[in-house]
MARVEX-369557 format. One record per residue: residue in three letters; z, x, y of N, C-alpha, C in turn. Coordinates in steps of 0.02 Angstrom, whole numbers, padded with zeros to 5 digits, always signed. Layout:
MARVEX-369557
ALAZXYZXYZXY
...
end
This chain:
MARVEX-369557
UNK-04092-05648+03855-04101-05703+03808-04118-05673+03741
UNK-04085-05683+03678-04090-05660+03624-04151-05691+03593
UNK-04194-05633+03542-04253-05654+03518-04235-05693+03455
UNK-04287-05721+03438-04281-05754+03364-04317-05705+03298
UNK-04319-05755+03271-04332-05685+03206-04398-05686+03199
UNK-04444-05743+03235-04515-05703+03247-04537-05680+03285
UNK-04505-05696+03342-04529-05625+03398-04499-05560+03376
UNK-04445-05564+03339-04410-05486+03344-04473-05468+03264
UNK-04488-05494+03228-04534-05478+03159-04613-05443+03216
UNK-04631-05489+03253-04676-05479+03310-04691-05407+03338
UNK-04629-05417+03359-04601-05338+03398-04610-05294+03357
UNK-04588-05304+03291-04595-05221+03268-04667-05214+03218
UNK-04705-05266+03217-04779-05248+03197-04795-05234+03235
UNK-04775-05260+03314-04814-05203+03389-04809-05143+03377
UNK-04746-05129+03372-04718-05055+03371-04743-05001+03303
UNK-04753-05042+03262-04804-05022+03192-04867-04996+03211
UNK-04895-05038+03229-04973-05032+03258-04973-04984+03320
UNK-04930-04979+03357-04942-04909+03405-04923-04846+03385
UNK-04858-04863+03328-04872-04787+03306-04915-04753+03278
UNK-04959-04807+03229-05020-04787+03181-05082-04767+03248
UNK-05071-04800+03275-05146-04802+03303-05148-04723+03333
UNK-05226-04724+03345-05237-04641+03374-05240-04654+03434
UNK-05242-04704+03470-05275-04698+03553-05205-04701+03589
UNK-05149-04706+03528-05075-04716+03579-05044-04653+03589
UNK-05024-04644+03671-04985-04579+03682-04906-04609+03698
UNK-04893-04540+03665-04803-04572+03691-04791-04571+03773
UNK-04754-04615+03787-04737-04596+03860-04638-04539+03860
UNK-04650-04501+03885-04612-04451+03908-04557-04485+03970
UNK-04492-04481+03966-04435-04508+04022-04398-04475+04029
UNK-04375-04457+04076-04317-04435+04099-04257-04456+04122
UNK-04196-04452+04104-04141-04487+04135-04086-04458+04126
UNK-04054-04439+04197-03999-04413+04209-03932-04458+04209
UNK-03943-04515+04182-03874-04558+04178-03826-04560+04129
UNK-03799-04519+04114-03741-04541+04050-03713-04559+04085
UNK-03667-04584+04012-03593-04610+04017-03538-04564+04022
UNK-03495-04571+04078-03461-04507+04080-03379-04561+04069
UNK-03348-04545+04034-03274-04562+04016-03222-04520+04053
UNK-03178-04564+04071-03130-04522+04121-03082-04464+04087
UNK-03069-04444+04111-03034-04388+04080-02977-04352+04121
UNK-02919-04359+04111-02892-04344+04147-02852-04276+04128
UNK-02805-04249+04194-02796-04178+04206-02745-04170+04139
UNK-02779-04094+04106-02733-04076+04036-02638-04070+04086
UNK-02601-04094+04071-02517-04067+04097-02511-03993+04077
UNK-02463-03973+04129-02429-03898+04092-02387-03897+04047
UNK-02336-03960+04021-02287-03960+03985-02309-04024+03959
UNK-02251-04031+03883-02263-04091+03854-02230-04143+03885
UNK-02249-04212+03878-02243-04274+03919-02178-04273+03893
UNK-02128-04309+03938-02052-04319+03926-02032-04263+03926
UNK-02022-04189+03949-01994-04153+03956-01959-04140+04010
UNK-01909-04149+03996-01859-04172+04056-01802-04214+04041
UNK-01869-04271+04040-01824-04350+04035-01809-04362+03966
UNK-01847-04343+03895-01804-04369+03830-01838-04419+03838
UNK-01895-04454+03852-01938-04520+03851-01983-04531+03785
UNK-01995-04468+03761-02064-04479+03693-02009-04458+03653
UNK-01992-04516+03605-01962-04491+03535-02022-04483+03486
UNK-02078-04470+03459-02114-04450+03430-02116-04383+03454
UNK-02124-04349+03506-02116-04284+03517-02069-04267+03558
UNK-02023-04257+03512-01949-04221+03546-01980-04156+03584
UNK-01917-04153+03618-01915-04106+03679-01913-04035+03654
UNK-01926-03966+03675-01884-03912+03621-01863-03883+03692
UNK-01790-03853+03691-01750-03835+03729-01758-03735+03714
UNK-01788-03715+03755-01791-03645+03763-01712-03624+03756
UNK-01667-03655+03809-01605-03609+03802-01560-03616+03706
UNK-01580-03687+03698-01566-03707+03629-01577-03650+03568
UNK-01645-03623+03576-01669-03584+03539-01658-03500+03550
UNK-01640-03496+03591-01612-03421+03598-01536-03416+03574
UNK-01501-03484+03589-01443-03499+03576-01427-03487+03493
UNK-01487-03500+03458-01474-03496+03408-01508-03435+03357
UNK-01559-03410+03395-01567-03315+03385-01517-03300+03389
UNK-01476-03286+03428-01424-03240+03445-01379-03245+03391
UNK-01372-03322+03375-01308-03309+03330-01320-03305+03263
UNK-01394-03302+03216-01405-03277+03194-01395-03199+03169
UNK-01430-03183+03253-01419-03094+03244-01350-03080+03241
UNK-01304-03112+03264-01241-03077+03255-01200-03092+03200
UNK-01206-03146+03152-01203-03148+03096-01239-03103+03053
UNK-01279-03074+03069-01310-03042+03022-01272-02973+03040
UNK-01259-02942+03094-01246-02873+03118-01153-02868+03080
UNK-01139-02950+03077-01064-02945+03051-01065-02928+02993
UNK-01125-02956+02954-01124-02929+02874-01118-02859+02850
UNK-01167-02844+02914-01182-02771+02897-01108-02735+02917
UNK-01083-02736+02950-01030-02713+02960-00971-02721+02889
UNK-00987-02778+02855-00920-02797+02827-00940-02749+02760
UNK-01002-02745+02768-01031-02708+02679-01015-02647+02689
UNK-01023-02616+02751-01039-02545+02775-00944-02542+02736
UNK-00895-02568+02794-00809-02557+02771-00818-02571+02678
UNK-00843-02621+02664-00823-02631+02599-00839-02564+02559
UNK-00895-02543+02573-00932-02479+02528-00863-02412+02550
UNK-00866-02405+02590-00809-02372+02617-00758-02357+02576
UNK-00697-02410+02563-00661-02436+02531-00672-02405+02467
UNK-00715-02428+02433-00742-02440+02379-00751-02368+02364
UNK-00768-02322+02403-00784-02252+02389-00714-02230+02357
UNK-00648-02260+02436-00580-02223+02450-00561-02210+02382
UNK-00581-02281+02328-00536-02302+02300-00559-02243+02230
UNK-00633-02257+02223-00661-02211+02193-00621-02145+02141
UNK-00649-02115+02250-00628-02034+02234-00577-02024+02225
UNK-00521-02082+02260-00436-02059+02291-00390-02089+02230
UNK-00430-02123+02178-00387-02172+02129-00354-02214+02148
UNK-00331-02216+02208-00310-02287+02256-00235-02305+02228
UNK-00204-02367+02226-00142-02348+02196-00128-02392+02124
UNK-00192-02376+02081-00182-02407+02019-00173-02357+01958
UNK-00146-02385+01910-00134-02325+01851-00197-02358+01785
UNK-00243-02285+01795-00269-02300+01728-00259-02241+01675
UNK-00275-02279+01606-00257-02238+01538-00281-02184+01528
UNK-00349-02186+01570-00403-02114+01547-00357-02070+01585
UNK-00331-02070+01653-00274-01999+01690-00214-02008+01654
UNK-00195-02023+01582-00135-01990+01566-00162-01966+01486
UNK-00146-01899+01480-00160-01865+01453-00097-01837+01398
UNK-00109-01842+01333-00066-01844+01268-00094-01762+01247
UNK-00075-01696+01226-00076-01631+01200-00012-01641+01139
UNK-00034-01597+01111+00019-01595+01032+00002-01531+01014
UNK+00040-01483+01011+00051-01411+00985+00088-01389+00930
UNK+00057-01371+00864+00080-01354+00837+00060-01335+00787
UNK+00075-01328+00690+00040-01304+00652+00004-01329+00620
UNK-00066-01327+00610-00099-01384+00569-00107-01363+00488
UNK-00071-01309+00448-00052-01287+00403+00031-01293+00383
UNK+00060-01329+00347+00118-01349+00304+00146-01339+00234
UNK+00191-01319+00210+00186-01305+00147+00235-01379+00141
UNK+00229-01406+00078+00253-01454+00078+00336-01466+00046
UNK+00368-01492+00076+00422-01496+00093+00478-01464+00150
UNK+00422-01415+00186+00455-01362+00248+00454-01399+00314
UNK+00492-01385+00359+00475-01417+00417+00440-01379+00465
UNK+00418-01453+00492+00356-01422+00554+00359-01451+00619
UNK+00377-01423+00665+00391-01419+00745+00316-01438+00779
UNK+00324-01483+00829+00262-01490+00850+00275-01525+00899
UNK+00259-01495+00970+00274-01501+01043+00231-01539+01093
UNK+00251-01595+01100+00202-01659+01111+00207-01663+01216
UNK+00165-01628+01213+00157-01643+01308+00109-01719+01341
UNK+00146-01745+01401+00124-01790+01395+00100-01803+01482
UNK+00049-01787+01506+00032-01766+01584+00025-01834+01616
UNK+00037-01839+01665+00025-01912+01703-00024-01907+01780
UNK-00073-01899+01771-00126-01893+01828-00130-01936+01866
UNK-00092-01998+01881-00111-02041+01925-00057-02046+01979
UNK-00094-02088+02037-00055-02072+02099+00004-02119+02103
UNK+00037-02148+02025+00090-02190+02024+00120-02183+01973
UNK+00177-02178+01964+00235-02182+01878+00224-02209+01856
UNK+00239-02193+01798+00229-02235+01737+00301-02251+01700
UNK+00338-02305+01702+00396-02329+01693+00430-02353+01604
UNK+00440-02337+01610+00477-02370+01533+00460-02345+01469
UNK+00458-02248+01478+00387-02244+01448+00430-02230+01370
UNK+00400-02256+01311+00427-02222+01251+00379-02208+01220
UNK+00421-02140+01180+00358-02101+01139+00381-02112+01056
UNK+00303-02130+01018+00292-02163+00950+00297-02106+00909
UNK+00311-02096+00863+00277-02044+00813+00282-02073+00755
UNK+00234-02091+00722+00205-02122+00654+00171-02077+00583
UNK+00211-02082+00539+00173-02028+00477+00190-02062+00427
UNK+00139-02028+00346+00136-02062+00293+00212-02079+00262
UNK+00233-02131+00236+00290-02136+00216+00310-02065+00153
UNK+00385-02082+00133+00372-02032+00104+00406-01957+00113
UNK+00392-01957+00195+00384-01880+00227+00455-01921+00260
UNK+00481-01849+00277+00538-01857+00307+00559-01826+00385
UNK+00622-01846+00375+00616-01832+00482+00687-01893+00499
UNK+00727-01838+00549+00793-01861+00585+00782-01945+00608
UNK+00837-01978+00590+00804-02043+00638+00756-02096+00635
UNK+00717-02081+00567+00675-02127+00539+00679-02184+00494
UNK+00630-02226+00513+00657-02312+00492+00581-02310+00451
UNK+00580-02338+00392+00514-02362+00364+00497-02405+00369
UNK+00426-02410+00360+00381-02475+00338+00364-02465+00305
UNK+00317-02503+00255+00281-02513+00234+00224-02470+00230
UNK+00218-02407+00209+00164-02366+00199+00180-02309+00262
UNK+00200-02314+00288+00225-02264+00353+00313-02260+00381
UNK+00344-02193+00419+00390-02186+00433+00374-02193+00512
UNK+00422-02205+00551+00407-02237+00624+00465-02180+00659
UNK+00464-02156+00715+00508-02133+00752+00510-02152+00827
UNK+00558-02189+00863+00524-02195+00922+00597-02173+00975
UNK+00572-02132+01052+00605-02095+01073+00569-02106+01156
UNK+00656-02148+01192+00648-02161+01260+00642-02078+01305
UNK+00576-02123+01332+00567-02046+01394+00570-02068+01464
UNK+00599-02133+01489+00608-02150+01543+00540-02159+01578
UNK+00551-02135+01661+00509-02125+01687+00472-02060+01701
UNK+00414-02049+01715+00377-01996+01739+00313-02018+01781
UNK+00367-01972+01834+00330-01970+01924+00241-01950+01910
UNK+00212-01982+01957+00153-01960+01949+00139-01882+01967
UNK+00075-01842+01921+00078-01777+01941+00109-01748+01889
UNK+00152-01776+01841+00226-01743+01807+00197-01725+01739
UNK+00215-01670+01696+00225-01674+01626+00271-01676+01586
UNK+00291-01692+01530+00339-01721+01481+00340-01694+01429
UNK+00385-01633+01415+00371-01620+01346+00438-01626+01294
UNK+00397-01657+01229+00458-01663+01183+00452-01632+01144
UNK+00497-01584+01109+00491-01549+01029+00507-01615+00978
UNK+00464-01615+00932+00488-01655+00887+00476-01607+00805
UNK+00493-01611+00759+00522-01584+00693+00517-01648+00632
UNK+00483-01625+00596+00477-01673+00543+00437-01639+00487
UNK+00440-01675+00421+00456-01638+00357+00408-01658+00320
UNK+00372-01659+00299+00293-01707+00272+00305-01654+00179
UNK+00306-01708+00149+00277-01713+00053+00184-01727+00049
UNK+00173-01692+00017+00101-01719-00014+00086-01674-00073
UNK+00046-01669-00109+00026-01623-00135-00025-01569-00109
UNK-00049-01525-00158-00079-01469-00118-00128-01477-00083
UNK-00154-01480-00028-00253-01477-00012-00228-01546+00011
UNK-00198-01607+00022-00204-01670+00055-00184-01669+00119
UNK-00217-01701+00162-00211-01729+00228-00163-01761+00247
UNK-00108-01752+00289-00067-01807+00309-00065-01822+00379
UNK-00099-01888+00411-00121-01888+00460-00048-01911+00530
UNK-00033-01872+00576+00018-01897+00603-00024-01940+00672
UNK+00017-01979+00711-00007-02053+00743+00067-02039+00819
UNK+00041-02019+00849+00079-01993+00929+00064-02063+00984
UNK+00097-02089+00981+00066-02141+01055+00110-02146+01088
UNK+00103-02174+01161+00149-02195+01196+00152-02260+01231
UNK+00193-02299+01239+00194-02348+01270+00244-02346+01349
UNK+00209-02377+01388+00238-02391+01468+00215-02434+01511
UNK+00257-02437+01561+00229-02516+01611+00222-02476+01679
UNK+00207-02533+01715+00174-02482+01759+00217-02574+01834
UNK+00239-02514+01892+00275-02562+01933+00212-02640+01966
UNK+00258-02679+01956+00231-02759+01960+00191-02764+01922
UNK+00203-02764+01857+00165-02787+01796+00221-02780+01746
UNK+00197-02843+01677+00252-02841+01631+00211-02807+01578
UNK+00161-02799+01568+00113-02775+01525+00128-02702+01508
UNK+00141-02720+01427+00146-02649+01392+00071-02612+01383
UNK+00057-02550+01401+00007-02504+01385+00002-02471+01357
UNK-00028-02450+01305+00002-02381+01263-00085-02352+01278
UNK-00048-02288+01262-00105-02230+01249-00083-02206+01171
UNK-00134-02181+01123-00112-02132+01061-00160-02080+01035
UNK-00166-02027+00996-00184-01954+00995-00163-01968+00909
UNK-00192-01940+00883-00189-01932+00804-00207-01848+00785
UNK-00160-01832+00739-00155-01743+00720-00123-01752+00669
UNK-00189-01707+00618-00188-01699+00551-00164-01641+00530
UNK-00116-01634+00490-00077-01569+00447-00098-01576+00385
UNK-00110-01513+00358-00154-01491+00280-00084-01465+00246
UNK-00060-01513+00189+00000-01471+00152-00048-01417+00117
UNK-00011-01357+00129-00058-01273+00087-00011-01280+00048
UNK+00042-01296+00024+00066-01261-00052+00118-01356-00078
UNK+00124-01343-00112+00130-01405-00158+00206-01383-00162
UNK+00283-01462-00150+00345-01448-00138+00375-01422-00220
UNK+00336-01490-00251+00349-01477-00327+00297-01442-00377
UNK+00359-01403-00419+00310-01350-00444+00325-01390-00516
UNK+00251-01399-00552+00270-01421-00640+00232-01374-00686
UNK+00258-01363-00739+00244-01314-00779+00248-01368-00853
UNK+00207-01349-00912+00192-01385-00958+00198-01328-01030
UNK+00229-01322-01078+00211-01289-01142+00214-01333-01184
UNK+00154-01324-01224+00128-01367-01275+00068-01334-01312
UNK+00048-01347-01371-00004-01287-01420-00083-01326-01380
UNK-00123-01303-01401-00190-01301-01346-00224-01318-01408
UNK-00220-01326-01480-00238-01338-01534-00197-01375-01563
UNK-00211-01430-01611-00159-01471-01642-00222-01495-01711
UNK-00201-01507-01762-00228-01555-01823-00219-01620-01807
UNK-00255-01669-01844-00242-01736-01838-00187-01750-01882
UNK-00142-01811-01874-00069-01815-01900-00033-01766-01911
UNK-00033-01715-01853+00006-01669-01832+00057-01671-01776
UNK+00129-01661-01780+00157-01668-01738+00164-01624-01688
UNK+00177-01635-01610+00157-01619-01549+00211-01601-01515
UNK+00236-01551-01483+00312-01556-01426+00260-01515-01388
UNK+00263-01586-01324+00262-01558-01216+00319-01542-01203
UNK+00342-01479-01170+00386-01456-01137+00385-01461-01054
UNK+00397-01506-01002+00398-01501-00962+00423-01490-00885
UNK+00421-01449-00871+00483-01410-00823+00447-01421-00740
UNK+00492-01476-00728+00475-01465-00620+00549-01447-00579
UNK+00520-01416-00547+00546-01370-00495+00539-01378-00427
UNK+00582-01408-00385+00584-01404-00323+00568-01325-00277
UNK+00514-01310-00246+00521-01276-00193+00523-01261-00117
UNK+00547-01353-00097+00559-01345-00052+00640-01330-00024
UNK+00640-01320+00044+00701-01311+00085+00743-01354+00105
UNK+00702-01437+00103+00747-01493+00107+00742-01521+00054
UNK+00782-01576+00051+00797-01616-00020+00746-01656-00025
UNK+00719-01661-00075+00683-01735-00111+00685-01778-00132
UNK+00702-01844-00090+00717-01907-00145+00661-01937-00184
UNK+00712-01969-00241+00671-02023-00274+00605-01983-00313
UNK+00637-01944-00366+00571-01896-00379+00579-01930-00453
UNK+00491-01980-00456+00458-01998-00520+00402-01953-00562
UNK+00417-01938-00629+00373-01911-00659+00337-01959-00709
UNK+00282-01942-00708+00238-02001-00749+00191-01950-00802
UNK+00177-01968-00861+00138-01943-00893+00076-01989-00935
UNK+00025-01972-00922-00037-02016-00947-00070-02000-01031
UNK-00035-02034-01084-00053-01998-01122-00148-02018-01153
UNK-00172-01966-01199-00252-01998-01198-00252-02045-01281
UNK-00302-02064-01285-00302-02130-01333-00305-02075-01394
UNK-00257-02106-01417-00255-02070-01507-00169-02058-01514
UNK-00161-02037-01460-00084-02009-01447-00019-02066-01465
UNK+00012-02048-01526+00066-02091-01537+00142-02053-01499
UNK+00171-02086-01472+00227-02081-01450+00263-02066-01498
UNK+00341-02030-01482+00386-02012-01538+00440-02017-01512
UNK+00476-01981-01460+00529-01972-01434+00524-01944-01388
UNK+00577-01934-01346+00593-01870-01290+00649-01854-01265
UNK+00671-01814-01238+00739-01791-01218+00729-01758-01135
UNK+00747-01795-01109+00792-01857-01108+00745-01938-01106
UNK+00776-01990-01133+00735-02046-01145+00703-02061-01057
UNK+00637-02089-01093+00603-02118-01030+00641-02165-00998
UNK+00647-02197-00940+00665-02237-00886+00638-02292-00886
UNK+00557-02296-00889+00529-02360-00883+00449-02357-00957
UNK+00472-02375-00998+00419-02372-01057+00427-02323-01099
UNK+00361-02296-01113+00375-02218-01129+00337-02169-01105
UNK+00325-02180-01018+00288-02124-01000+00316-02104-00923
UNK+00371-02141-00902+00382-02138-00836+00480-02124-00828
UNK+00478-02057-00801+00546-02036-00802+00590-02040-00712
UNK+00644-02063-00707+00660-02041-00644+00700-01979-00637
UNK+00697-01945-00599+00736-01880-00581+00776-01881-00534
UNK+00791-01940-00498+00832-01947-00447+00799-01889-00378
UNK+00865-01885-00347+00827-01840-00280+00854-01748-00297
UNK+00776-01729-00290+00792-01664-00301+00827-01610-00233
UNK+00865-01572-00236+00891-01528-00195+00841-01450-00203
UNK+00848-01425-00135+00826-01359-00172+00830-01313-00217
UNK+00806-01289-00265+00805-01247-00313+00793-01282-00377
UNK+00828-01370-00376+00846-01401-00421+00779-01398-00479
UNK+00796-01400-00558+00746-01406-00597+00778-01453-00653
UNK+00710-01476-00665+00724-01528-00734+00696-01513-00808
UNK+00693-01520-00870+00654-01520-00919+00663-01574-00931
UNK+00592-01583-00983+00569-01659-01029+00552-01633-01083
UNK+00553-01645-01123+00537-01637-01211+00505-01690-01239
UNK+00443-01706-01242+00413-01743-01273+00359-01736-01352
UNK+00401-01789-01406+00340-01785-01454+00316-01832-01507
UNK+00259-01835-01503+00210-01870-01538+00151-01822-01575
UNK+00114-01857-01590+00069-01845-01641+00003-01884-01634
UNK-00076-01827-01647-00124-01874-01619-00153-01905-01697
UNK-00170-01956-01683-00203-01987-01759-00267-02017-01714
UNK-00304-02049-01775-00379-02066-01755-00407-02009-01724
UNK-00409-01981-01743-00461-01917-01687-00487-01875-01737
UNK-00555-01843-01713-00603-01816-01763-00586-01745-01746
UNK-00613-01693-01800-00630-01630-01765-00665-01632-01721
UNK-00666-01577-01664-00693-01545-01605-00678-01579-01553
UNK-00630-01643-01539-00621-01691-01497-00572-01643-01446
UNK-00572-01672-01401-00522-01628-01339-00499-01697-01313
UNK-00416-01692-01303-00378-01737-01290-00338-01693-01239
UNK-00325-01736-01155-00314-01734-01101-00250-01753-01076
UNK-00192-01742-01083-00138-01732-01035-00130-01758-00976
UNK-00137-01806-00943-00112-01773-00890-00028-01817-00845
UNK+00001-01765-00810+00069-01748-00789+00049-01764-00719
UNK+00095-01803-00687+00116-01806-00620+00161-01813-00597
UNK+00190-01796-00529+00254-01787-00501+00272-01812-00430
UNK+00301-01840-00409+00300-01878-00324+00368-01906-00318
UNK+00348-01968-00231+00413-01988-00243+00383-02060-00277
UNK+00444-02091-00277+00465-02157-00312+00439-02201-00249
UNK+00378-02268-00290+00358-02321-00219+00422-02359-00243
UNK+00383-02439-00200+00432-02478-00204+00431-02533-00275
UNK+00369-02508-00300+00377-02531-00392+00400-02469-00406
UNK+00437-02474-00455+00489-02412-00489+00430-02366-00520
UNK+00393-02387-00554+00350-02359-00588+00301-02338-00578
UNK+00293-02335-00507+00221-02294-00492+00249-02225-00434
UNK+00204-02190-00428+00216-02136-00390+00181-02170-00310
UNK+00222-02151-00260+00170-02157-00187+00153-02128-00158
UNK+00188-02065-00170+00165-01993-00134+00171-01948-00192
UNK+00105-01911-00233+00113-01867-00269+00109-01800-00226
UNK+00166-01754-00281+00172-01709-00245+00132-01643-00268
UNK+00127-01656-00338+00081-01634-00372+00068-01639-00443
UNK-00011-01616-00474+00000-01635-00557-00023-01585-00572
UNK-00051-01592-00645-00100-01541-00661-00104-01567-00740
UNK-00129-01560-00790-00188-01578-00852-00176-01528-00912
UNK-00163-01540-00971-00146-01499-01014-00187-01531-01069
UNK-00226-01482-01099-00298-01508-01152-00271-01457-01210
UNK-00289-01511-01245-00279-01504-01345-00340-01537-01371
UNK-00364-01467-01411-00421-01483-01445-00398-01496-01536
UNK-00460-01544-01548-00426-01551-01620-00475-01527-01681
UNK-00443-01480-01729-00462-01457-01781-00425-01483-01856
UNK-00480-01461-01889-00453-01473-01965-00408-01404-01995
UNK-00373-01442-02015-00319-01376-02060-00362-01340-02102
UNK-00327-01301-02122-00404-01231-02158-00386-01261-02280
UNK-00317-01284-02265-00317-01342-02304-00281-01433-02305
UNK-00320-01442-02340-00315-01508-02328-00314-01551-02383
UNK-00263-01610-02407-00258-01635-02462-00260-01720-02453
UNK-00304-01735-02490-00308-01831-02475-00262-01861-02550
UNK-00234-01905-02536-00209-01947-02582-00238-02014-02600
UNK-00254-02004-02675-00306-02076-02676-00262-02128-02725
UNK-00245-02189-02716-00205-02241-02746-00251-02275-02770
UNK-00258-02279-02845-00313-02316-02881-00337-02316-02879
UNK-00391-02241-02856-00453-02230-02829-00465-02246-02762
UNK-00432-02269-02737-00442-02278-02641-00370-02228-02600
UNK-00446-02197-02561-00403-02163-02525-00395-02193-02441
UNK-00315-02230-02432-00317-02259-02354-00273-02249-02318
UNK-00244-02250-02256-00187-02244-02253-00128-02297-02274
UNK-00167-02350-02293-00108-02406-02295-00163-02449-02367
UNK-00106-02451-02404-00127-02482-02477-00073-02546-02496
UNK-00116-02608-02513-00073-02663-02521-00083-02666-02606
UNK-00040-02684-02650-00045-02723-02719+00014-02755-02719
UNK+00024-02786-02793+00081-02843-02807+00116-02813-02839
UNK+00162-02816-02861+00217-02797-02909+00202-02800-02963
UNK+00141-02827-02992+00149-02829-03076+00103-02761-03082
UNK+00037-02766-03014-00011-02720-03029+00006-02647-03042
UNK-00007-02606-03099+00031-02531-03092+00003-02497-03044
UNK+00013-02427-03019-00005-02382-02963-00002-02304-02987
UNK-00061-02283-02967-00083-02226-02997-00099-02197-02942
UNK-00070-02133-02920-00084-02084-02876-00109-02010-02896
UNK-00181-01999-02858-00203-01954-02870-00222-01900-02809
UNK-00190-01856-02806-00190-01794-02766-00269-01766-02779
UNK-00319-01753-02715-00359-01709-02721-00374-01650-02663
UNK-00368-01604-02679-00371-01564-02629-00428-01553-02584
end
């Protein structure tokens, strides 16, 4: 029977008052009764194993799982295998060059003189090695130099002469050698750089390849020789004759040979023999043959120029570009200096007391000329 709320208020001022008090002993009990909850036997396996009954805890299939180690591992043992062949391969191809053609195994040599005198010919023996374990098909060989220069068989461009010469095929392993001969202009001490390449295809491919090698020849002696007489001293409004003499010394012919002369500021023009070509400083000579020589006769007179002044010459000789009037390959020049002095006498003329070169009056005004020395 449940208490009310003043017996249960009751109850625990009892229970107040016996704990305070001193004369109360606790009483001491013993009791062996719990509550014992059933408990049943742990299983050896998980529930539904067998039957597929607990879908919250699926089943796990031992043979399932080895089933799928295995094929793991042997996917993996296949890799290793396929890398191991690939590396393999990969070595063959390496060391053995395998059966592709590359540029670095064909090898371009050029023999010959790297000293020229200019206008002589020069032989130069172009080997051409093929290191790879396949031909090289269609092969033609380039030879490219400054225009200008000459050589059997050559077509120009534009700043260069071109030569080009079928060499078929060459077996792998093979070398190729061509003599080639060609004739180079420059003047003395210049570089003329020659340009060797080759182009070829290589089987099941349409692709042109070239390889090229560049070899420089030093012209040592100059084709055209020019020579200049003229006084090394001159007065002001003194007249002047350049004598100028060029001379072929080469062995082949020279076309298109322009002479140009630069005269320096003061320098009046006069004449020459034979008349200039284009103005009055640029002559053509047509094409020289060996031995062939020309003279020029030129004269003027320097005005405006002070004592002690040095006035500069200078002469050049080449072939003819494709403006008439300029040189494109000089073959050579050289500088002829005239210094200027005063005559040891000297006489001014003064017109009405002014001395000028150029005096204006009218016709009525009279004119009085006076000589002073």
């Amino acid at each position: 029977m449940p208490l009310n709320d003043r017996d249960q208020l009751n109850r625990i001022e009892e229970l107040k008052g016996k704990l305070f008090s001193k004369n109360y002993q606790t009483k001491m009990g013993h009791s062996d009764k719990f509550t014992h909850f059933k408990r049943d036997d742990i299983p050896d396996a998980w529930e539904g194993e067998g039957n597929g009954t607990d879908s919250t805890n699926p089943p796990v299939n031992r043979s399932n799982f080895f089933m799928k180690t295995s094929m793991f591992k042997n996917f993996f043992i296949f890799s290793l295998i396929f890398f191991i062949f690939t590396l393999l391969y990969a070595s063959f191809v390496f060391f053995k060059g395998g059966n592709t053609v590359s540029n670095d195994n064909i090898d371009i040599s050029i023999l010959g003189n790297n000293f020229v005198a200019g206008g002589e010919e020069l032989s130069l023996v172009v080997g051409i090695t093929n290191k790879n374990s396949l031909a090289i098909d269609l092969v033609d060989l380039i030879m490219e130099y400054p225009k200008s220069s000459s050589s059997e068989s050559s077509s120009s461009s534009s700043g260069t002469e071109r030569r080009r010469i079928s060499l078929g095929t060459i077996p792998p392993g093979a070398v190729h050698n061509e003599n080639l001969k060609v004739v180079l202009f420059g003047e003395q001490g210049s570089v003329r750089p020659i340009k060797i390449s080759i182009e070829y295809r290589v089987e099941g491919s349409n692709a042109i390849f070239v390889k090229e090698k560049f070899y420089d020849v030093t012209i040592s002696s100059t084709p055209l020789n020019l020579s200049v007489d003229a006084p090394t001293t001159i007065s002001p409004n003194q007249d002047i004759t350049l004598n100028i003499k060029a001379t072929l010394n080469a062995t082949v012919t020279a076309p298109k040979i322009l002479l140009k002369l630069n005269y320096p500021s003061g320098f009046q023009f006069g004449s020459s023999t034979p008349p200039p070509t284009i103005g009055n400083n640029v002559w053509s000579l047509g094409d020289f043959s060996p031995g062939t020589e020309r003279n020029i006769a030129i004269t003027g007179k320097m005005i405006d120029v002070f004592d002690g002044e040095e006035k500069t010459f200078q002469i050049s000789g080449g072939s003819q570009g494709e403006d008439k009037s300029t040189i494109e390959v000089v073959f050579n020049s050289l500088s002829h200096v005239v210094s200027i002095k005063k005559p040891f006498i000297e006489a001014s003329l003064f017109i009405n007391g002014v001395s000028a070169r150029e005096y204006a009056s009218n016709a009525k005004t009279p004119i009085q000329g006076e000589p002073i020395p």
